[in-house]
N, C-alpha and C positions, 0 to 999 in steps of 0.2 A: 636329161636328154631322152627321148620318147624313141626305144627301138621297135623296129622293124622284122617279128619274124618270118623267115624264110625257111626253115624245112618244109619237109613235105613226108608222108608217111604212105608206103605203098605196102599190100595185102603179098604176102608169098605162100608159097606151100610149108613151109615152117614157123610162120610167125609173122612179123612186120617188119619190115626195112625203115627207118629213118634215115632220112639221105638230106643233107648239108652242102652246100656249094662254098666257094669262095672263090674271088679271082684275084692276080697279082700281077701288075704289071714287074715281070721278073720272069730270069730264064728258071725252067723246069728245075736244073740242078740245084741251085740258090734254095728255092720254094723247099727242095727236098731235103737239104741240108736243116730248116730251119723243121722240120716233120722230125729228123730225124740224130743228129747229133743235141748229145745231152746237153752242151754250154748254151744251144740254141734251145731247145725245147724248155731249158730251166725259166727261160723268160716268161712263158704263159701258160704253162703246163704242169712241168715239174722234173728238175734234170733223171737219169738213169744210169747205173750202175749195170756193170758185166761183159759180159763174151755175148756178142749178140749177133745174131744167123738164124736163118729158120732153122724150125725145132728148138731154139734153146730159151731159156728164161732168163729175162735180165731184172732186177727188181728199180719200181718205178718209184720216184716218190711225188705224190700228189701236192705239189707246194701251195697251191690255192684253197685246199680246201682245211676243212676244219681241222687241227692236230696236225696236219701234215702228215696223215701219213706213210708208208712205205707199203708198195703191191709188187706181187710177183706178173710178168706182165711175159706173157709167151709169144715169140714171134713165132705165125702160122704159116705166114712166105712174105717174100721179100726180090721184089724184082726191080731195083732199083734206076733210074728214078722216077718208075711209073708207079708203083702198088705193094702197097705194104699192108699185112692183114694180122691182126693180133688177139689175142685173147687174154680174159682174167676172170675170176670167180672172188666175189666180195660177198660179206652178207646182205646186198641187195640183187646180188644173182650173178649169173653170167653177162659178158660182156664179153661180145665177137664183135670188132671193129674192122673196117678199110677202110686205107686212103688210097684213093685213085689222082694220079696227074696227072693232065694232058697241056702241052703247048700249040698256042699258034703263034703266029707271029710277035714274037715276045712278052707276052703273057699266058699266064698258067693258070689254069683251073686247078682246083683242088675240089673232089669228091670226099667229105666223109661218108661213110655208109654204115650203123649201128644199126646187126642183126638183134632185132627185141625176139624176146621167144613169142612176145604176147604185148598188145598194146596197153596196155594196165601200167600206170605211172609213166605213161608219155608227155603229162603235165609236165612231168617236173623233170623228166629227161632233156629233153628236146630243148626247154631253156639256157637246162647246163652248156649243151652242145655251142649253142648261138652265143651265149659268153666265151666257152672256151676258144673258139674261134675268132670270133672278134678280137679275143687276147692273143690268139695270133697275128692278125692285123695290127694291132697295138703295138706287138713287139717288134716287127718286120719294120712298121714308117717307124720309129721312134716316137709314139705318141701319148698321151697319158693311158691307162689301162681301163676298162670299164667297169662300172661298180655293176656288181651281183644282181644287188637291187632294181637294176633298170631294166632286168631280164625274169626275176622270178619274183612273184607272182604274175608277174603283168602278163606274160607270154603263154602261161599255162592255159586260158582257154583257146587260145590258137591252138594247140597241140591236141587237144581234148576234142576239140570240136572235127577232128580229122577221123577220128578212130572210127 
């Protein structure tokens, strides 16, 4: 299947922003539950462990990716169920996330927003993002899940071609 990417990469005074949409026919709450309780997010993400609130660190585990495996994952705030903003540090750098939801008449937008310090391997960001998401979709209808493949390489000069 031949995907379609949709982020977008906009210029800040600290870096780049990569910003991700999604919409859902579904109320806000639902949408946020599925962000944010670990039985739900284990579907396409990876479930999480701990006491979780701003300020505190809950450790995450990556179940998609290679090894699977386990990050410390800081919530930065949490105003639920508009916006939740998180962080992590991996050896491929920092990692400042937001999710933003908005409703209209019963469907939801979901904003992700990934502060890059610098647009340097937004190749290969930017595809992960559009899979990971899409695996949100996937898990939400009950539908089969997307293979990797259909998003990296193929995606990478869309994201490239942005910077």
């Amino acid at each position: 299947m031949k995907r379609t990417p949709t982020g977008r990469l906009f210029g800040t005074d600290s870096g780049t922003d990569l910003v991700l949409d999604r919409t859902f026919r579904a109320p806000i709450e639902d949408v946020w539950a599925s962000v944010t309780e670990s039985e739900r997010t284990a579907r396409w993400f990876g479930p999480w462990e701990g006491d979780a609130g701003p300020g505190r660190t809950v450790k995450l585990r990556l179940a998609f990716e290679e090894q699977q495996p386990w990050c410390d994952l800081r919530i930065d705030a949490c105003s639920p169920p508009r916006q939740l903003a998180v962080s992590m540090k991996d050896e491929a750098g920092n990692w400042r996330l937001e999710l933003d939801l908005s409703e209209q008449d019963g469907v939801t937008t979901l904003r992700l927003t990934h502060h890059l310090d610098s647009d340097e391997g937004v190749g290969e960001v930017g595809p992960g993002w559009e899979y990971y998401l899409d695996m949100l979709v996937a898990a939400r209808e009950g539908s089969s899940q997307p293979d990797f493949t259909e998003y990296y390489p193929e995606m990478k000069p869309y994201f490239e071609a942005q910077r």
